[in-house]
TORSEKE-347115 format. One record per atom (N, C-alpha, C): residue number from 1; residue in three letters; y negated, x negated, z. Coordinates in Angstrom, 3 decimals, always signed. Atoms other than C-alpha are relative to their C-alpha. Example, Ala and Ser with C-alpha at 12.3 -4.5 7.8 and 13.67 -1.06 7.14 Angstrom:
BEGIN
 pos code       py       px       pz
   1  ala   +1.190   -0.890   +0.000
   1  ala   +4.500  -12.300   +7.800
   1  ala   -1.200   -0.900   +0.000
   2  ser   +1.190   +0.820   -0.060
   2  ser   +1.060  -13.670   +7.140
   2  ser   -1.090   +0.770   +0.730
This chain:
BEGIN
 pos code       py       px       pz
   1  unk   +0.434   +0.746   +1.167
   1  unk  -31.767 -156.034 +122.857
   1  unk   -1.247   +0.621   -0.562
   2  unk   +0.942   -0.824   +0.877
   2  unk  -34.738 -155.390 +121.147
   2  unk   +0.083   -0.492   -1.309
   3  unk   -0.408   -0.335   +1.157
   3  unk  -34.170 -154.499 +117.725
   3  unk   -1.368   +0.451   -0.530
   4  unk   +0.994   -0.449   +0.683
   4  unk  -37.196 -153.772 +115.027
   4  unk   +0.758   +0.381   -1.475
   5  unk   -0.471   -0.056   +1.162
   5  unk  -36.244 -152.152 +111.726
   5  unk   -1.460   +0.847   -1.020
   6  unk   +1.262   -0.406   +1.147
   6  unk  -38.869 -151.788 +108.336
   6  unk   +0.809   +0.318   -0.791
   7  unk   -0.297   -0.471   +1.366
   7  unk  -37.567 -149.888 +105.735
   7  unk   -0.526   +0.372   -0.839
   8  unk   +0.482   +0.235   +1.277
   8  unk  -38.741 -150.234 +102.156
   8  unk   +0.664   +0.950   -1.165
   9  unk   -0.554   -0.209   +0.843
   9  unk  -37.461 -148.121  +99.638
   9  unk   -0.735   -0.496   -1.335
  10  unk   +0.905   +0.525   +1.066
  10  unk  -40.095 -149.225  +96.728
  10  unk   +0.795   -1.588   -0.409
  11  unk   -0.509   +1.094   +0.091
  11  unk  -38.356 -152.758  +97.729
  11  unk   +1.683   -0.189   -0.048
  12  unk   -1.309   -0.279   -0.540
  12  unk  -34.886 -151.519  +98.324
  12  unk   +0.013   -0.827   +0.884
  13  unk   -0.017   +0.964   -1.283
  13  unk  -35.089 -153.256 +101.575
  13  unk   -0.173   +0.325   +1.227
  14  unk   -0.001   -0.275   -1.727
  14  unk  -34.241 -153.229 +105.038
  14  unk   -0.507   -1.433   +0.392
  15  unk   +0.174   +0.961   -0.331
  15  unk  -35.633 -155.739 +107.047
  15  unk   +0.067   +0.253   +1.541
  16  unk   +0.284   -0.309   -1.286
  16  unk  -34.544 -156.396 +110.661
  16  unk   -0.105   -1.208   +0.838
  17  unk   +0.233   +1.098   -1.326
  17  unk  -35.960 -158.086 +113.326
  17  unk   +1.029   +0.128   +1.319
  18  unk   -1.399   +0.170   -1.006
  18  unk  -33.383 -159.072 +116.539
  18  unk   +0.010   -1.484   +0.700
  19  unk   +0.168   +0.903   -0.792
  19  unk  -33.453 -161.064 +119.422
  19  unk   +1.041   +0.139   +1.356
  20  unk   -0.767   -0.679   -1.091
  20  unk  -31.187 -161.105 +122.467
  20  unk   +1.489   +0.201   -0.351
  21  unk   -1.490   -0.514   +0.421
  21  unk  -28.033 -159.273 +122.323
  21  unk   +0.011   +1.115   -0.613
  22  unk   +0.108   -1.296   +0.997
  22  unk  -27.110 -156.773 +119.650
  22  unk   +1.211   +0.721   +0.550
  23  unk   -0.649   -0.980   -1.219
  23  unk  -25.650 -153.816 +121.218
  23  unk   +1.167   +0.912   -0.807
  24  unk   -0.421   -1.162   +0.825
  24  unk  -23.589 -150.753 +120.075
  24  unk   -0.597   +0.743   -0.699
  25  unk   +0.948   -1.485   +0.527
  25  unk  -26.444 -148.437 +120.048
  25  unk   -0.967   -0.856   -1.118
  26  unk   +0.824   +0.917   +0.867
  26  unk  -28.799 -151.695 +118.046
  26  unk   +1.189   +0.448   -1.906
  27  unk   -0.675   -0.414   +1.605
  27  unk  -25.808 -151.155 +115.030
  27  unk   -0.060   +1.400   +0.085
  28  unk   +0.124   -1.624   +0.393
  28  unk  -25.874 -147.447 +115.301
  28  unk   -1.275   +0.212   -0.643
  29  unk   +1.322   -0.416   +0.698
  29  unk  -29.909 -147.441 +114.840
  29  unk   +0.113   -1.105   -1.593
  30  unk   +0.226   +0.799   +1.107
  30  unk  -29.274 -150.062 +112.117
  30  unk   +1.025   +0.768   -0.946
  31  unk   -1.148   -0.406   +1.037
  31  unk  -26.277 -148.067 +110.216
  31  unk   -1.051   +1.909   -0.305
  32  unk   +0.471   -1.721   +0.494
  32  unk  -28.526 -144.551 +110.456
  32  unk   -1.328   -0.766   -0.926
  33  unk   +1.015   -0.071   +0.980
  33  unk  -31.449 -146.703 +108.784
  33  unk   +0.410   -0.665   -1.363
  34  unk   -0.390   +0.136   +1.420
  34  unk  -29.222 -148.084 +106.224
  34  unk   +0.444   +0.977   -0.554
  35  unk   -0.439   -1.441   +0.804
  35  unk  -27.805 -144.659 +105.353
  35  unk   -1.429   +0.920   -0.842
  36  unk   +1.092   -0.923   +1.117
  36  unk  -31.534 -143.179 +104.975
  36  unk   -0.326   -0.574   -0.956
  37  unk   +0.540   +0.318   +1.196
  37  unk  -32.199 -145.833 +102.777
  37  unk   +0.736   +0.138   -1.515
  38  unk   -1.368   -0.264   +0.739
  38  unk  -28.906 -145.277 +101.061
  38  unk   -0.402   +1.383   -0.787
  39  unk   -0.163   -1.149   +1.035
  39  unk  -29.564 -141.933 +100.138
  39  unk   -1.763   +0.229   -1.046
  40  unk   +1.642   +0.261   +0.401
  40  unk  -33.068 -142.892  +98.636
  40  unk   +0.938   -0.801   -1.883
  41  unk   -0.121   +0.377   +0.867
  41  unk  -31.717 -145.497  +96.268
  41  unk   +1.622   -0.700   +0.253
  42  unk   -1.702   -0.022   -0.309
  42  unk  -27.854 -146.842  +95.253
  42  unk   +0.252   -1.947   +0.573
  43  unk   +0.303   +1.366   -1.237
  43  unk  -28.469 -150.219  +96.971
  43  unk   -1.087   -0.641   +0.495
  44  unk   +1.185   +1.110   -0.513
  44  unk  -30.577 -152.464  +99.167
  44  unk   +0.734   -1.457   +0.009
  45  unk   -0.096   +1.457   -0.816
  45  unk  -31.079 -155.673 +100.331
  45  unk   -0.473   -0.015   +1.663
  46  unk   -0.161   +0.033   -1.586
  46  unk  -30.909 -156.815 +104.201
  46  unk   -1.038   -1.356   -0.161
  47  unk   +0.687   +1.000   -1.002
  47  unk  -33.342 -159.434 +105.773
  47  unk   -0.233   +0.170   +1.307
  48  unk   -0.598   -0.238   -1.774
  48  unk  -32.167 -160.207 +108.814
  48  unk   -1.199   -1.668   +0.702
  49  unk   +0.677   +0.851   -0.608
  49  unk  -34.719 -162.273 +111.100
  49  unk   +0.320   +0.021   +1.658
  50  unk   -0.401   +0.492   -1.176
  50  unk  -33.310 -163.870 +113.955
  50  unk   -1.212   -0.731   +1.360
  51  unk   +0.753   +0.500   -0.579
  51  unk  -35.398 -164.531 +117.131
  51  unk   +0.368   -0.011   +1.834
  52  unk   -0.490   -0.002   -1.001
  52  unk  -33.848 -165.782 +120.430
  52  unk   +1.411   +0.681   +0.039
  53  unk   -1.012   -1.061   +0.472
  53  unk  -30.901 -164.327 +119.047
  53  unk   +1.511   -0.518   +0.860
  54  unk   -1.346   +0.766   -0.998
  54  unk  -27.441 -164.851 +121.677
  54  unk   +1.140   +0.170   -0.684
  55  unk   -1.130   -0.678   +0.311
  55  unk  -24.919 -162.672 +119.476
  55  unk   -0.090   +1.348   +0.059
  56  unk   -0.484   -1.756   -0.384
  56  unk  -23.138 -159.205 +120.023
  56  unk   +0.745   +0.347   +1.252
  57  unk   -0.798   -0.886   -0.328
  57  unk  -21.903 -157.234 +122.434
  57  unk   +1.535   +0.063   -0.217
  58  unk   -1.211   -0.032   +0.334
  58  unk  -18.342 -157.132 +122.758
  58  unk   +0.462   +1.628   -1.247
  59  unk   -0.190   -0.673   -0.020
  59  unk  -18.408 -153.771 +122.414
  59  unk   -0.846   +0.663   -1.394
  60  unk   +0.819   -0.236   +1.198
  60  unk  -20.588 -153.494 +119.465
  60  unk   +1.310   -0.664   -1.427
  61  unk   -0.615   +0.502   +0.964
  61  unk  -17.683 -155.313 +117.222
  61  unk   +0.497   +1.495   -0.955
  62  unk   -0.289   -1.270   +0.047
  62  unk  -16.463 -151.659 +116.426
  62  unk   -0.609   +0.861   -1.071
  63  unk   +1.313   -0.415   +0.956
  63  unk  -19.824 -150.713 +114.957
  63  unk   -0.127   -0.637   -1.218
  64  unk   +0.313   +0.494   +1.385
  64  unk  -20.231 -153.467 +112.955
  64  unk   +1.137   +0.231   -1.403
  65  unk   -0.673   -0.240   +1.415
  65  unk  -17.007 -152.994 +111.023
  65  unk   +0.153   +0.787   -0.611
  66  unk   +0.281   -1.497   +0.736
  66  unk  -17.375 -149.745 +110.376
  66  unk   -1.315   -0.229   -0.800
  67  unk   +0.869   +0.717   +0.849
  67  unk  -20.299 -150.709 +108.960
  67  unk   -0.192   -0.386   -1.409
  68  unk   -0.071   +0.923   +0.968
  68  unk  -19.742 -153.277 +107.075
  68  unk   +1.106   +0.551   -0.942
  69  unk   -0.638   -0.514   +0.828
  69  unk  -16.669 -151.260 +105.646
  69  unk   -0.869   +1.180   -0.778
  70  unk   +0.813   -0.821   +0.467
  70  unk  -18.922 -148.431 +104.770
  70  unk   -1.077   -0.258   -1.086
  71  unk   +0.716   +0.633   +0.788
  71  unk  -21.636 -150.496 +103.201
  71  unk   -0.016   -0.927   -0.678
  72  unk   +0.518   +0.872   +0.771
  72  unk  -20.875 -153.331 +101.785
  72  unk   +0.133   -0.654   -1.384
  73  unk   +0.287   +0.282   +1.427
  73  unk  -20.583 -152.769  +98.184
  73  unk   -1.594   +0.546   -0.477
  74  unk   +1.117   -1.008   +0.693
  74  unk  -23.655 -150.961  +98.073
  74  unk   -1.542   -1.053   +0.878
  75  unk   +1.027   +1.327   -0.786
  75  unk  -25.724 -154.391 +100.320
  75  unk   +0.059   -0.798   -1.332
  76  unk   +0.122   +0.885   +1.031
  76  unk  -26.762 -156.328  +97.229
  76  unk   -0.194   -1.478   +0.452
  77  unk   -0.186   +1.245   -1.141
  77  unk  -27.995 -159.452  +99.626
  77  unk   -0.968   +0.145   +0.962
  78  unk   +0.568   +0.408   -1.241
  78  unk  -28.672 -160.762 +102.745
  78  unk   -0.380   -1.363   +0.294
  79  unk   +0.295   +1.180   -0.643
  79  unk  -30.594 -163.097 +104.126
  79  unk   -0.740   +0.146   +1.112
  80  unk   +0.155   +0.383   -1.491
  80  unk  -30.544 -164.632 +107.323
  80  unk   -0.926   -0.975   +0.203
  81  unk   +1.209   +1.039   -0.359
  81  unk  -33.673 -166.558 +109.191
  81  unk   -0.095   -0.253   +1.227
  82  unk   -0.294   -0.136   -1.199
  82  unk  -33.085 -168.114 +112.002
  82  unk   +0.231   -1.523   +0.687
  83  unk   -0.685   +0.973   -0.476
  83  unk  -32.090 -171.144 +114.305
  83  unk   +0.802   -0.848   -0.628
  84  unk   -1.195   +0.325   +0.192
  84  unk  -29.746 -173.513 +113.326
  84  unk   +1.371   +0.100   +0.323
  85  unk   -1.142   -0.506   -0.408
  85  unk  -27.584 -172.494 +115.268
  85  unk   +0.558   +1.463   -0.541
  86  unk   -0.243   -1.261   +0.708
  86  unk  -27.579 -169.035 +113.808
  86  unk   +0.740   -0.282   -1.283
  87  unk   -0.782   -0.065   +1.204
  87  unk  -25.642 -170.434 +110.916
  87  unk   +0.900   +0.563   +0.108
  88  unk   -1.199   -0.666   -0.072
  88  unk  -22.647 -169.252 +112.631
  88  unk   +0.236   +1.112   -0.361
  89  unk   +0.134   -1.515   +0.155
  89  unk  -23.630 -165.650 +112.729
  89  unk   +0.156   -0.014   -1.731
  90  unk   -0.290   -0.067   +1.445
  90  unk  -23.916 -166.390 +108.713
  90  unk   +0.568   +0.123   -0.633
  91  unk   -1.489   +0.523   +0.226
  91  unk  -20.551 -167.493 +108.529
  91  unk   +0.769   +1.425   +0.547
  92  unk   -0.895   -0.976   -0.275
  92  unk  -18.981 -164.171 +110.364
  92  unk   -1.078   +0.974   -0.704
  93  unk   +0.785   -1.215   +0.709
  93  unk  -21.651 -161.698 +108.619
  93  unk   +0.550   -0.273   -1.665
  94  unk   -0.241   +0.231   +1.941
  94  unk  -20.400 -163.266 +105.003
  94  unk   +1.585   +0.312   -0.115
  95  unk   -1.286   -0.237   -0.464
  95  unk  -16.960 -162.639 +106.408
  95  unk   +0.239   +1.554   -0.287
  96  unk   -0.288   -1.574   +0.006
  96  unk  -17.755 -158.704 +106.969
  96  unk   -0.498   +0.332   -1.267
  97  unk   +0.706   -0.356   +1.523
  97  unk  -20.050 -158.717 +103.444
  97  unk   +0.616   -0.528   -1.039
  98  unk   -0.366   +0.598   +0.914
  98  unk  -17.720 -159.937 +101.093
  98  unk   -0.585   +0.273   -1.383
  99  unk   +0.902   +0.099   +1.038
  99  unk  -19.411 -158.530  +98.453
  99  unk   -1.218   -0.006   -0.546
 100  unk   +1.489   +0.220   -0.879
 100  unk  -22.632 -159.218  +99.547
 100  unk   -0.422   -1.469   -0.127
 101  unk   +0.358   +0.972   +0.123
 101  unk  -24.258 -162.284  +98.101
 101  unk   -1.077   -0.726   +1.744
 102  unk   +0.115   +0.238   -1.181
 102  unk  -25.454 -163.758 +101.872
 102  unk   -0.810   -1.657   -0.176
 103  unk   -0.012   +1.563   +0.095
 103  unk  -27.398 -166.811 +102.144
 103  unk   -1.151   +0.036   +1.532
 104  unk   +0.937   -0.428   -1.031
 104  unk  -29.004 -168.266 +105.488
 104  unk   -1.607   -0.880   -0.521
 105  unk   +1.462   +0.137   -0.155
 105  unk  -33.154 -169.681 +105.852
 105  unk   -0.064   -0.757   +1.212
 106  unk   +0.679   +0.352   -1.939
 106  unk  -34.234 -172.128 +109.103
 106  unk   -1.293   +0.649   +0.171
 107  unk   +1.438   -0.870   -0.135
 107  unk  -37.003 -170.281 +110.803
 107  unk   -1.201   -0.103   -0.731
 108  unk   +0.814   +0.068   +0.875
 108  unk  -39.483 -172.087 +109.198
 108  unk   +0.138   +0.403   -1.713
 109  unk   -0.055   -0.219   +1.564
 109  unk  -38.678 -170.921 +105.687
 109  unk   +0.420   +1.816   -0.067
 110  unk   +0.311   -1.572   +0.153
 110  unk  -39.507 -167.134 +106.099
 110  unk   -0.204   +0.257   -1.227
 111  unk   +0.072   -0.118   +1.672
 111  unk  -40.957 -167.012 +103.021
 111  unk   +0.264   -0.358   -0.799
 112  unk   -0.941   +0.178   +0.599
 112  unk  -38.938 -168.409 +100.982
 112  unk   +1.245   +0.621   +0.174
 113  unk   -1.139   -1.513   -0.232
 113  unk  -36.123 -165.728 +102.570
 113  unk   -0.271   +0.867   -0.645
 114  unk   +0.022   -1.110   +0.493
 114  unk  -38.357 -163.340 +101.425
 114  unk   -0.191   +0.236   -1.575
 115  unk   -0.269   +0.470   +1.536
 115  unk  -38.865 -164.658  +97.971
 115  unk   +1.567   +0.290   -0.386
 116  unk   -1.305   -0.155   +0.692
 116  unk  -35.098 -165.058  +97.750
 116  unk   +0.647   +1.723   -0.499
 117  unk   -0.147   -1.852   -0.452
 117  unk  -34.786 -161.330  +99.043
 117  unk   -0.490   +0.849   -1.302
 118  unk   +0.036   -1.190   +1.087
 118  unk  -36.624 -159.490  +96.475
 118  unk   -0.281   -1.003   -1.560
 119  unk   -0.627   +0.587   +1.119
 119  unk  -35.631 -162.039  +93.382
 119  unk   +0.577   +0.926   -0.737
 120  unk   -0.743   -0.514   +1.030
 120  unk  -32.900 -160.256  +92.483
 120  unk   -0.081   +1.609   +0.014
């Protein structure tokens, strides 16, 4: 998979790019750059940009819930940009973020993701 990650602390913001298949080791580099941003400030926000995007890894399910148990009172929101079809992924990521205001974006409406993103 190739995976891109920008981290913002000025914005509290992660932003990751992702295409392909998301792996074990893709959530490991994504859980060590939400931790550095973690210990910077006491939450972010996620923008997640989807591009050719298939899913996960079986074997990556593991990662993410650890994860998502670890972080997600401290994920203020996410938003997803992506396919239509990527709504699904929306639907099981709002599943692991329950307290994680989550909303998705069709590709064309990047900016307006990122508007939504640093709103609140």
């Amino acid at each position: 998979m190739a995976v891109t990650l920008i981290e913002s602390v000025e914005k509290k913001l992660l932003e990751v790019h992702a295409s392909a298949l998301f792996t074990e080791e893709d959530y490991k580099q994504l859980g060590n750059a939400t931790e550095r941003l973690l210990t910077k400030t006491e939450s972010i926000r996620v923008l997640l940009i989807l591009e050719d995007f298939h899913g996960w890894e079986m074997d990556s399910f593991w990662e993410r819930g650890k994860m998502a148990a670890k972080y997600k009172r401290r994920v203020h929101r996410m938003a997803t940009v992506g396919s239509e079809s990527s709504q699904d992924l929306l639907a099981t990521m709002a599943h692991s973020w329950t307290h994680t205001e989550v909303r998705f974006f069709p590709t064309d409406q990047l900016e307006q993701a990122r508007a939504w993103i640093e709103e609140a």
